[in-house]
KEKE-3310 file (N, C-alpha, C; in steps of 0.2 Angstrom, whole numbers, plus 5000, padded with zeros to 4 digits):
npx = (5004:5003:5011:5002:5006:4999:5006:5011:5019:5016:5021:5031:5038:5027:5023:5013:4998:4985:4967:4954:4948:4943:4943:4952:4965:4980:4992:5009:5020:5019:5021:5009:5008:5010:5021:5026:5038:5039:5039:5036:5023:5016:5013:5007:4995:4993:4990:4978:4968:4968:4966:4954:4951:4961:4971:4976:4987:4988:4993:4995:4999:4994:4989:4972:4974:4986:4981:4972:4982:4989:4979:4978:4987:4982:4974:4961:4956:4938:4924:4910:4895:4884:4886:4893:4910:4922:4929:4941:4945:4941:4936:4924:4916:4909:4902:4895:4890:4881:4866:4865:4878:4881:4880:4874:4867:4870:4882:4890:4898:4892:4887:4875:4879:4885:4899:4906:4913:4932:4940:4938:4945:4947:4949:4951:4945:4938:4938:4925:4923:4923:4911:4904:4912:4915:4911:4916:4911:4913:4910:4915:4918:4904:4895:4905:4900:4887:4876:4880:4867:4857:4871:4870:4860:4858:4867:4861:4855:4852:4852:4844:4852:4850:4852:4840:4836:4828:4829:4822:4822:4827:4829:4825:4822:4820:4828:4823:4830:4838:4834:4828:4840:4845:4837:4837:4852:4861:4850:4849:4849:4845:4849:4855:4857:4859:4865:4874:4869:4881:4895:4911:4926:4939:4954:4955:4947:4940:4922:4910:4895:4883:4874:4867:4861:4858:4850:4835:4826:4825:4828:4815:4807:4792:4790:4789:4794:4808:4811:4812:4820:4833:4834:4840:4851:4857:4859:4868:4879:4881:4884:4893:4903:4910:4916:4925:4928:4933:4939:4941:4954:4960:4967:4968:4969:4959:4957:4950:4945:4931:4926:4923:4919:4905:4900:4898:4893:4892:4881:4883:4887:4880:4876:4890:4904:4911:4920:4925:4934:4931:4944:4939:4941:4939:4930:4930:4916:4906:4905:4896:4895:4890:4895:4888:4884:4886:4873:4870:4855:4849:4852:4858:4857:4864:4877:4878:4890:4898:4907:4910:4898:4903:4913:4909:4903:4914)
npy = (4994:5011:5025:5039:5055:5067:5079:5095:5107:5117:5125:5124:5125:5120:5105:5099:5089:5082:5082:5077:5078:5089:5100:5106:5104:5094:5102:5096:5097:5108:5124:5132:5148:5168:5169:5166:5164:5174:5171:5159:5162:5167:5158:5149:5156:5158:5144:5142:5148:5143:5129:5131:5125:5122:5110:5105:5097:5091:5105:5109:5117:5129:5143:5152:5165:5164:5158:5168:5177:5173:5172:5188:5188:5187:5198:5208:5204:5199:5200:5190:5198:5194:5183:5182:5185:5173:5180:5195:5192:5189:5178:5166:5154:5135:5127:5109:5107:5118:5129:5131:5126:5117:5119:5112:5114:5118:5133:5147:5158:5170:5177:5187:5199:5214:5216:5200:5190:5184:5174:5158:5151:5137:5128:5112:5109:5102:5085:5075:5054:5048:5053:5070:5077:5086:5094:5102:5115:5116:5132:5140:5132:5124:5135:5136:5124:5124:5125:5136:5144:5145:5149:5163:5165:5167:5177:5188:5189:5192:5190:5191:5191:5185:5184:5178:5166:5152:5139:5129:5121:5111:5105:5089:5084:5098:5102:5108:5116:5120:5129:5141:5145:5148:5159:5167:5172:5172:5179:5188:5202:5210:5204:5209:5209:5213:5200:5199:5183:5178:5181:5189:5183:5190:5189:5177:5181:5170:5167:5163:5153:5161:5157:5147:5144:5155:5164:5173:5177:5177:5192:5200:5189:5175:5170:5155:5154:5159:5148:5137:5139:5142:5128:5122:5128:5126:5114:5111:5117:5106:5094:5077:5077:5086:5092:5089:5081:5081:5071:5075:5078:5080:5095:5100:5111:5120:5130:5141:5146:5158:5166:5155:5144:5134:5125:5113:5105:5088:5083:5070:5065:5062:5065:5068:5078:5092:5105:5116:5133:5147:5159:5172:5182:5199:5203:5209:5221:5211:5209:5210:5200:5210:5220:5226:5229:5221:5227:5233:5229:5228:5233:5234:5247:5255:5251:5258:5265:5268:5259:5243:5230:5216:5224:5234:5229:5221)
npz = (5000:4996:5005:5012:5010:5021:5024:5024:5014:5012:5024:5031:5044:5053:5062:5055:5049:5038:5046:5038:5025:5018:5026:5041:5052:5060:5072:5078:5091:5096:5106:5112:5114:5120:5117:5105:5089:5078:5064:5064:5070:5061:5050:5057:5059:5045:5040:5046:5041:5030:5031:5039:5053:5066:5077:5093:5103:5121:5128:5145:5149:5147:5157:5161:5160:5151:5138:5136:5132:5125:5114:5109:5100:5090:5089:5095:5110:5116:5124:5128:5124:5132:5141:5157:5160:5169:5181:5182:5168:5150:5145:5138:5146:5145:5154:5157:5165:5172:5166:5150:5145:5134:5118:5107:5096:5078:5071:5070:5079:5089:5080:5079:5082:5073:5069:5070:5079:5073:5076:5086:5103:5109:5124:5131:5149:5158:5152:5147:5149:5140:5125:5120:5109:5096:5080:5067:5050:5034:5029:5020:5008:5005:5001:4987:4983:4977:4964:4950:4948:4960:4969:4962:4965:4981:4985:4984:4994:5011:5030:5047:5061:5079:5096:5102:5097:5094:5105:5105:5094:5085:5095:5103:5116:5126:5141:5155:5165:5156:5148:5156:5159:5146:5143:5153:5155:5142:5135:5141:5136:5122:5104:5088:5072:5055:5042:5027:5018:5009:5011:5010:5014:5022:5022:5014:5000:5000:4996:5009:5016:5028:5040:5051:5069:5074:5067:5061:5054:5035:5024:5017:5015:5020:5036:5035:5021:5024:5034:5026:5013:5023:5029:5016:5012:5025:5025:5017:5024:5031:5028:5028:5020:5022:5034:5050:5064:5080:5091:5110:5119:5138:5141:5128:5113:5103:5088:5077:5062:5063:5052:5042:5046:5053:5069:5079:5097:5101:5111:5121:5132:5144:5161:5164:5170:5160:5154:5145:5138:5130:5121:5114:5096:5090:5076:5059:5052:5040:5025:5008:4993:4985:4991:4999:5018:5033:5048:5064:5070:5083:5098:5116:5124:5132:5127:5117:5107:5098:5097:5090:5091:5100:5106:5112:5122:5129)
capx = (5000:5007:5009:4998:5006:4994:5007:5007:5025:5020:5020:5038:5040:5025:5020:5007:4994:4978:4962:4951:4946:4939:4943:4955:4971:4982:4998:5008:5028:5023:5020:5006:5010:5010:5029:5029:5040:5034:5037:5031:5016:5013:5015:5000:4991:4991:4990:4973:4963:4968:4962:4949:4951:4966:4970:4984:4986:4996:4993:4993:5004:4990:4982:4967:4979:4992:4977:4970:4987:4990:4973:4979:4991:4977:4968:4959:4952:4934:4920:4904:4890:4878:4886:4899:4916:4926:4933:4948:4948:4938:4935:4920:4916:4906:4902:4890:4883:4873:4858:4867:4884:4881:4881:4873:4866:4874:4882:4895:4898:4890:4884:4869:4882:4888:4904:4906:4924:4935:4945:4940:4951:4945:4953:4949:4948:4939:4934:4923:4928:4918:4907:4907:4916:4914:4910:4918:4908:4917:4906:4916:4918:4898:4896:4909:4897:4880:4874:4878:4859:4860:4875:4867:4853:4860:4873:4857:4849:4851:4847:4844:4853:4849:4855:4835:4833:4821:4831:4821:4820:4833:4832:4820:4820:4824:4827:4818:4834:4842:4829:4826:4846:4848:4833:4839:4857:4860:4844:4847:4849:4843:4855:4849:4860:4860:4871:4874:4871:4886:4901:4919:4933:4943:4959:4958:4944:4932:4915:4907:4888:4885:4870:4866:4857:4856:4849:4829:4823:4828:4824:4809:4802:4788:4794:4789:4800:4812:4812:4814:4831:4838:4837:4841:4857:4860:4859:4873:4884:4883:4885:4896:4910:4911:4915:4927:4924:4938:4937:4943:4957:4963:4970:4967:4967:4956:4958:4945:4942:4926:4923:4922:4914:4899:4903:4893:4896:4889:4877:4879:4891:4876:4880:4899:4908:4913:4923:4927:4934:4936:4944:4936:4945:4936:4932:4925:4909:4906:4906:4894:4896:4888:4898:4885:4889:4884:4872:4866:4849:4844:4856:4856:4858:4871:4882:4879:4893:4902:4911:4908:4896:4907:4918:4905:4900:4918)
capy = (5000:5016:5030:5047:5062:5072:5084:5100:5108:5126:5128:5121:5129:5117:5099:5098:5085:5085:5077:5078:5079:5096:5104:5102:5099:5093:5103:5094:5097:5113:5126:5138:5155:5174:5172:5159:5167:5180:5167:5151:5161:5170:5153:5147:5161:5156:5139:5143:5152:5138:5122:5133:5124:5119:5106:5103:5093:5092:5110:5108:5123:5136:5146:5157:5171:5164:5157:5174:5182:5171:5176:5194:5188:5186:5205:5212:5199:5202:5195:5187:5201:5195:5180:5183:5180:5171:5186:5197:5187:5189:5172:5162:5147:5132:5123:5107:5105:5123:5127:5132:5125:5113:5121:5108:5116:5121:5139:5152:5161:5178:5181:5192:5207:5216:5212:5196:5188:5181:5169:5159:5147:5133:5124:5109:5111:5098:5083:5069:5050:5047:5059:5076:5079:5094:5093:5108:5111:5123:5137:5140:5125:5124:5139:5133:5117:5125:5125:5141:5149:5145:5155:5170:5170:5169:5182:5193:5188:5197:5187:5193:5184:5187:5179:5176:5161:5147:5138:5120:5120:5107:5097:5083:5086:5102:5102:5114:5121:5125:5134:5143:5147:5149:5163:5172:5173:5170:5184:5194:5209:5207:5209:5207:5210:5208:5199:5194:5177:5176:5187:5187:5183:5196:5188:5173:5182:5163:5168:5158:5155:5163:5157:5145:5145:5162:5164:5172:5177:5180:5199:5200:5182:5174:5164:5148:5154:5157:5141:5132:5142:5140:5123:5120:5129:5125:5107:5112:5118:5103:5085:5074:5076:5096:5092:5088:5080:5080:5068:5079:5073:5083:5101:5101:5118:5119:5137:5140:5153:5158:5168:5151:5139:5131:5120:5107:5100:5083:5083:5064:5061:5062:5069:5067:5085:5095:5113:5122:5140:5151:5165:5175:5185:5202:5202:5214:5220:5207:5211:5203:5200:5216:5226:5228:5226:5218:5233:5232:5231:5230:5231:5236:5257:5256:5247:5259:5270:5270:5252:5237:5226:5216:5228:5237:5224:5218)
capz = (5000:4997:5010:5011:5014:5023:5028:5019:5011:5011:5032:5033:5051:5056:5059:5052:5047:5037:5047:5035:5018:5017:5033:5049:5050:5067:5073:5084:5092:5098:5112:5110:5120:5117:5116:5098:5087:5073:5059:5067:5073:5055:5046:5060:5055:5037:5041:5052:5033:5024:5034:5044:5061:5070:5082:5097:5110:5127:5131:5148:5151:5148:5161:5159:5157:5146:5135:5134:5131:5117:5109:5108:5095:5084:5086:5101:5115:5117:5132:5124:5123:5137:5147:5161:5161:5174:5186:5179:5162:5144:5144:5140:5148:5145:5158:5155:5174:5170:5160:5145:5143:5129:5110:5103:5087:5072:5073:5069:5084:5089:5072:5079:5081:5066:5067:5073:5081:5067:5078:5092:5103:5114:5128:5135:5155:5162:5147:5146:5148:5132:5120:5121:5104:5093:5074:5062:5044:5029:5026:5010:5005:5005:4995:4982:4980:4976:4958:4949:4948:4967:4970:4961:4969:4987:4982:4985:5001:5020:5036:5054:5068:5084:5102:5105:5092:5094:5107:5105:5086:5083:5101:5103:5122:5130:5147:5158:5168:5151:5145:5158:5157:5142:5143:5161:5156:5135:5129:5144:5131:5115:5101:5082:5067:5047:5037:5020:5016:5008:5014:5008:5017:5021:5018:5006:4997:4997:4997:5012:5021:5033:5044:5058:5073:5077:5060:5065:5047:5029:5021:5011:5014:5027:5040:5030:5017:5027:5035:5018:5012:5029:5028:5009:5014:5031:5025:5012:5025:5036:5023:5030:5017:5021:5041:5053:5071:5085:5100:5114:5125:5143:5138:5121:5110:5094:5083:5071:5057:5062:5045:5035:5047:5059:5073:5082:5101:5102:5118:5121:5138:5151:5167:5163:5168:5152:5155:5141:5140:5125:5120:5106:5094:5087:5068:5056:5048:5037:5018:5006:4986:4981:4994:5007:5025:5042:5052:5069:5070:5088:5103:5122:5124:5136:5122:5109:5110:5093:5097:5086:5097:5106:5110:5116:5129:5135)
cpx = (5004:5005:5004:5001:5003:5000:5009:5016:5023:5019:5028:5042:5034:5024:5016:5002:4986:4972:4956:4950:4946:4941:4946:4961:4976:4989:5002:5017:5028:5018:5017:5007:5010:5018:5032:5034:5037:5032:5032:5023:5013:5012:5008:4993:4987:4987:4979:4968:4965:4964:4954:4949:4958:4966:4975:4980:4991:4995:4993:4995:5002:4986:4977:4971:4982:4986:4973:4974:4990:4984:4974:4985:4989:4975:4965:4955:4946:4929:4914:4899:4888:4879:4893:4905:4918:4927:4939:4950:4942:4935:4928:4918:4911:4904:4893:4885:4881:4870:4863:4874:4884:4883:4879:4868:4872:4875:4888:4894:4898:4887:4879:4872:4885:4893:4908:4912:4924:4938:4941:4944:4948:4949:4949:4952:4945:4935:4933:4928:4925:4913:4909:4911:4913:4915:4911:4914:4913:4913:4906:4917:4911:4895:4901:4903:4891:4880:4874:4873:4861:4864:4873:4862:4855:4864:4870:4855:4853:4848:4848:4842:4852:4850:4848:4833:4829:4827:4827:4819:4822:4833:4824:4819:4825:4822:4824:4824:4837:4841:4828:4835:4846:4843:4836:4847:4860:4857:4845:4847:4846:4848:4854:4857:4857:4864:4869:4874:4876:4890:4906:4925:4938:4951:4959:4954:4939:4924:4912:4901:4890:4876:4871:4860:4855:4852:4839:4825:4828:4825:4820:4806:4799:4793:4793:4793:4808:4815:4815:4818:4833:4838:4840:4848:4861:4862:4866:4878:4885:4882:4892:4904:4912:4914:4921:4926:4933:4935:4941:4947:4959:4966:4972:4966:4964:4957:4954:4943:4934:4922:4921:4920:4908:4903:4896:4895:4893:4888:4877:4884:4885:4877:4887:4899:4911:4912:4925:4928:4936:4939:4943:4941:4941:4938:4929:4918:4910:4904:4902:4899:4896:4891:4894:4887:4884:4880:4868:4860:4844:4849:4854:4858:4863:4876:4882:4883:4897:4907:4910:4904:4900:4909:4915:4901:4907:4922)
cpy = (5006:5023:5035:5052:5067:5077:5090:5107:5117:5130:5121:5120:5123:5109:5097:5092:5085:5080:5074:5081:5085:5101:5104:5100:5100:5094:5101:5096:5105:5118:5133:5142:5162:5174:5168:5166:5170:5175:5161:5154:5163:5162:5146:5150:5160:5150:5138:5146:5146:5130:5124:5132:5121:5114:5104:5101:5093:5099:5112:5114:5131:5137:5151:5165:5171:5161:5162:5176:5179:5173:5182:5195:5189:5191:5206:5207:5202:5195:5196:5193:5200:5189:5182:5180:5179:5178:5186:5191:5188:5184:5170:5155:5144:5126:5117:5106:5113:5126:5127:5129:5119:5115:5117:5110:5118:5130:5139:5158:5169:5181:5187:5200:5207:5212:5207:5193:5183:5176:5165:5151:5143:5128:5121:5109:5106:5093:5075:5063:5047:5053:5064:5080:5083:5093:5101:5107:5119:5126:5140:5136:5125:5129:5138:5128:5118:5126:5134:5147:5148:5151:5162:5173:5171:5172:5188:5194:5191:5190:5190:5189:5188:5182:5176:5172:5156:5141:5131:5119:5114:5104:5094:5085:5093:5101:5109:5120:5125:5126:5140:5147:5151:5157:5169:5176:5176:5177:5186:5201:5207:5211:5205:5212:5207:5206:5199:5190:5176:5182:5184:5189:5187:5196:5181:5177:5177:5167:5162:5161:5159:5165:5154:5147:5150:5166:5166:5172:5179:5187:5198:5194:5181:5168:5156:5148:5155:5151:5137:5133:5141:5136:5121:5123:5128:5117:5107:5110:5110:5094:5083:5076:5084:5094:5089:5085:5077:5077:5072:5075:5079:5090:5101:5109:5117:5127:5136:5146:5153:5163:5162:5146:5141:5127:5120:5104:5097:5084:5074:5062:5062:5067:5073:5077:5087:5103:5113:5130:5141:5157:5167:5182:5193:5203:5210:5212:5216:5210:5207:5203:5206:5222:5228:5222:5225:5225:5229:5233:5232:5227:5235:5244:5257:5255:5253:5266:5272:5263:5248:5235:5223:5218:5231:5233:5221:5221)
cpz = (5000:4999:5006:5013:5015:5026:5023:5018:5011:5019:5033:5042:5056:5057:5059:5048:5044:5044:5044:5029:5017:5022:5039:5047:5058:5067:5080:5083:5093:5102:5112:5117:5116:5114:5108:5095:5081:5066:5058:5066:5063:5046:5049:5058:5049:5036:5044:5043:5030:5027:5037:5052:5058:5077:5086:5103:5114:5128:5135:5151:5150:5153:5158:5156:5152:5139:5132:5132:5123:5109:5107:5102:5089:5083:5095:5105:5116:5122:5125:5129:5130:5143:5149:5162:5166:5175:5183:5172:5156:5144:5143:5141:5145:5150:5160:5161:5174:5165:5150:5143:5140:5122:5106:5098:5083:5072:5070:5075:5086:5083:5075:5082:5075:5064:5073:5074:5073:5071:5082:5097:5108:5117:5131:5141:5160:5155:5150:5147:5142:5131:5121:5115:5099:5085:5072:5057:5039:5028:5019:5006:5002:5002:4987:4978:4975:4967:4958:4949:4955:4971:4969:4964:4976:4990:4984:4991:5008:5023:5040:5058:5073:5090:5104:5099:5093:5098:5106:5099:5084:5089:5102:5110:5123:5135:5152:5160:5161:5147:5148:5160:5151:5142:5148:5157:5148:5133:5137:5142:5124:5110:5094:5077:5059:5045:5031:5019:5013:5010:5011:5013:5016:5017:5013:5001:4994:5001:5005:5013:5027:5037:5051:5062:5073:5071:5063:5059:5041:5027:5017:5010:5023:5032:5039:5027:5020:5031:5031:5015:5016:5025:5023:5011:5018:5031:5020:5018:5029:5034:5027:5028:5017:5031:5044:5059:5073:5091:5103:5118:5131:5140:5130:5120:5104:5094:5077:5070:5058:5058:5040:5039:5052:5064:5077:5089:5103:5111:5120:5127:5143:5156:5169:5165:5162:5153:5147:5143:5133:5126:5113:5104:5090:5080:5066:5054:5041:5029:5013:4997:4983:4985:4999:5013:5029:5043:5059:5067:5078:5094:5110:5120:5127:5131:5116:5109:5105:5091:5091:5094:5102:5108:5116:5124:5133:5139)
residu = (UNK:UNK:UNK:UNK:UNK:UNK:UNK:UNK:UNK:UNK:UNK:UNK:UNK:UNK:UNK:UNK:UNK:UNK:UNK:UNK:UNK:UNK:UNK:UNK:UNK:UNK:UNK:UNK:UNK:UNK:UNK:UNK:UNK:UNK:UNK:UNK:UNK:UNK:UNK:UNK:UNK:UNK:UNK:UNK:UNK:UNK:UNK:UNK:UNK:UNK:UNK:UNK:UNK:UNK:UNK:UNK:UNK:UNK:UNK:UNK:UNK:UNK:UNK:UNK:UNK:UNK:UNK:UNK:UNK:UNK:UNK:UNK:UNK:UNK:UNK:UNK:UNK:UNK:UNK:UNK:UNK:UNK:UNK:UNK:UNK:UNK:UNK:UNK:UNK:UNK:UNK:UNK:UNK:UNK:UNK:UNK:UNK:UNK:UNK:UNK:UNK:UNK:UNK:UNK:UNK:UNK:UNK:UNK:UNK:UNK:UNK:UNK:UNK:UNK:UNK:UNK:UNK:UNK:UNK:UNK:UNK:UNK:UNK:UNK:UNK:UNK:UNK:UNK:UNK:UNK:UNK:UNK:UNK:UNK:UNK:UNK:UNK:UNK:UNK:UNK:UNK:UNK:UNK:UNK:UNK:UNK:UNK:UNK:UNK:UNK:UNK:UNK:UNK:UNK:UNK:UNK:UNK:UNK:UNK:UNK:UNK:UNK:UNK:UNK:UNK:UNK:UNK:UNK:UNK:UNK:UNK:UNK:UNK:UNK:UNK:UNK:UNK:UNK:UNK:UNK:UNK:UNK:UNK:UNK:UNK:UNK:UNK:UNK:UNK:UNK:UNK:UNK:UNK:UNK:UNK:UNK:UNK:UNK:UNK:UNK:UNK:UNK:UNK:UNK:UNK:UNK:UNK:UNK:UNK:UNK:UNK:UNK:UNK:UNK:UNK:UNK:UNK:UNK:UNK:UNK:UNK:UNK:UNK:UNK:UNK:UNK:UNK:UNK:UNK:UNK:UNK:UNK:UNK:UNK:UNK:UNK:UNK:UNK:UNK:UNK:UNK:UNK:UNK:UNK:UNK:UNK:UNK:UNK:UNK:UNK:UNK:UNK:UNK:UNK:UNK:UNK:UNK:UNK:UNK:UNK:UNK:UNK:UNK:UNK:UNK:UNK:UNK:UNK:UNK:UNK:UNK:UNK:UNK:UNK:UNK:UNK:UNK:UNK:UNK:UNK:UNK:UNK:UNK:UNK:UNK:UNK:UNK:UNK:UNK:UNK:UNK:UNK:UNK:UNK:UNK:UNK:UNK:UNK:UNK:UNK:UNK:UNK:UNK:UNK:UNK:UNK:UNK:UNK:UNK:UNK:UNK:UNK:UNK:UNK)
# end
């Protein structure tokens, strides 16, 4: 049988490995911190738009701080809009013993502000002894596949995401507490933006989707029809052969462009303990085809002070 070389010649600096066909690729033999050097890190960087996610292990050697100070490498650390971070830290946590700390739908993170984070960086802090694993999808990859008519038509279309989405649309059971979480804590402001169903990536220049959950209508259609392009599209982004899926082990770091994906974290360990912490990186207003841009549509008053939305909340 003759080998595979999944490793990838124009990141010389890394070791790098693909995981997947389409998306994900695993760097190992090295030491993530604020202090990489310029090249390495810009060679990570490059490496990060080209795969979409990233993925290391063994990183037992970040604390909360050094985990943040490394995210600062990327662009400006910012706190998620409306739930609170740990003490003296940006950070958001996931923690699956209260109401909300699951993510199991499909999403692009924060969309329902303008301009939504470009990076963000998640740390395993306490994981599962089984399930618990996190599915990546391409977003421009998923846009590339679509039938030309297709593409042209959806070149045109606007949605508005917002953090108060239909929380049990996609679970067979919701659970009461983390409803009543996700409601108290999650929508404790209301915060609504438009995009452009398609947007271009600021630096490779690929067109990607750009919905998911937070996705509450489309411009100019009923809530039936919007129902029925969501999913016509949303099913695009998330086929099998478009996706990644990491099992998680003890301090694990994943890195993920989230201008050109979704991600998914399988709800299936029960009880099990399951920490998470990210840090988020702030993005720009999103850019579509025809050159129109992200606008807020509906945020808190206290926030509105000339910032970009996150910024304005961290």
């Amino acid at each position: 049988m003759t080998a595979v070389n999944t490793a990838d010649t124009d990141f010389p600096l890394l070791n790098l490995r693909r995981v997947a066909g389409n998306i994900g690729a695993e760097i190992r033999d090295i030491r993530l911190s604020a202090e990489l050097d310029a090249e390495t890190f810009a060679q990570l960087d490059a490496a990060l738009v080209k795969y979409k996610v990233l993925f290391f292990r063994q990183q037992s050697h970040l604390t909360d701080a050094e985990h943040q100070a490394f995210g600062a490498r990327f662009g400006k650390v910012v706190a998620h809009p409306t739930v609170p971070s740990p003490e003296g830290t940006k950070l958001f946590e996931l923690d699956a013993s209260k109401g909300g700390g699951r993510a199991d739908s499909w999403h692009t993170d924060v969309t329902f502000v303008d301009a939504f984070p470009k990076i963000s960086i998640l740390r395993g802090v306490t994981i599962p002894e089984y399930g618990g694993d996190t599915v990546w999808a391409n977003t421009a990859r998923a846009y590339e596949q679509l039938p030309e008519t297709l593409k042209r038509f959806v070149d045109t279309l606007h949605a508005v995401h917002s953090n108060d989405y239909d929380y049990g649309a996609e679970r067979t059971v919701v659970e009461t507490h983390r409803l009543a979480h996700h409601q108290k804590v999650f929508v404790s402001s209301l915060w609504e933006a438009e995009h452009p169903v398609v947007h271009v990536h600021p630096v490779s220049g690929e067109r990607a989707l750009l919905l998911g959950h937070f996705v509450k209508r489309l411009v100019g259609f009923s809530s039936r029809e919007s129902a029925q392009l969501f999913e016509l599209l949303q099913n695009r982004i998330t086929r099998l052969d478009n996706t990644v899926r990491w099992q998680w082990q003890q301090d694990d770091v994943v890195i993920w462009d989230n201008r050109s994906t979704q991600h998914y974290a399988v709800n299936d360990y029960g009880t099990q303990p399951r920490v998470v912490r990210r840090v988020t990186v702030e993005g720009e207003i999103a850019v579509g085809v025809d050159g129109s841009k992200s606008r807020t549509v509906s945020r808190p008053q206290d926030a509105a002070n000339g910032e970009s939305a996150v910024s304005a909340a961290s």
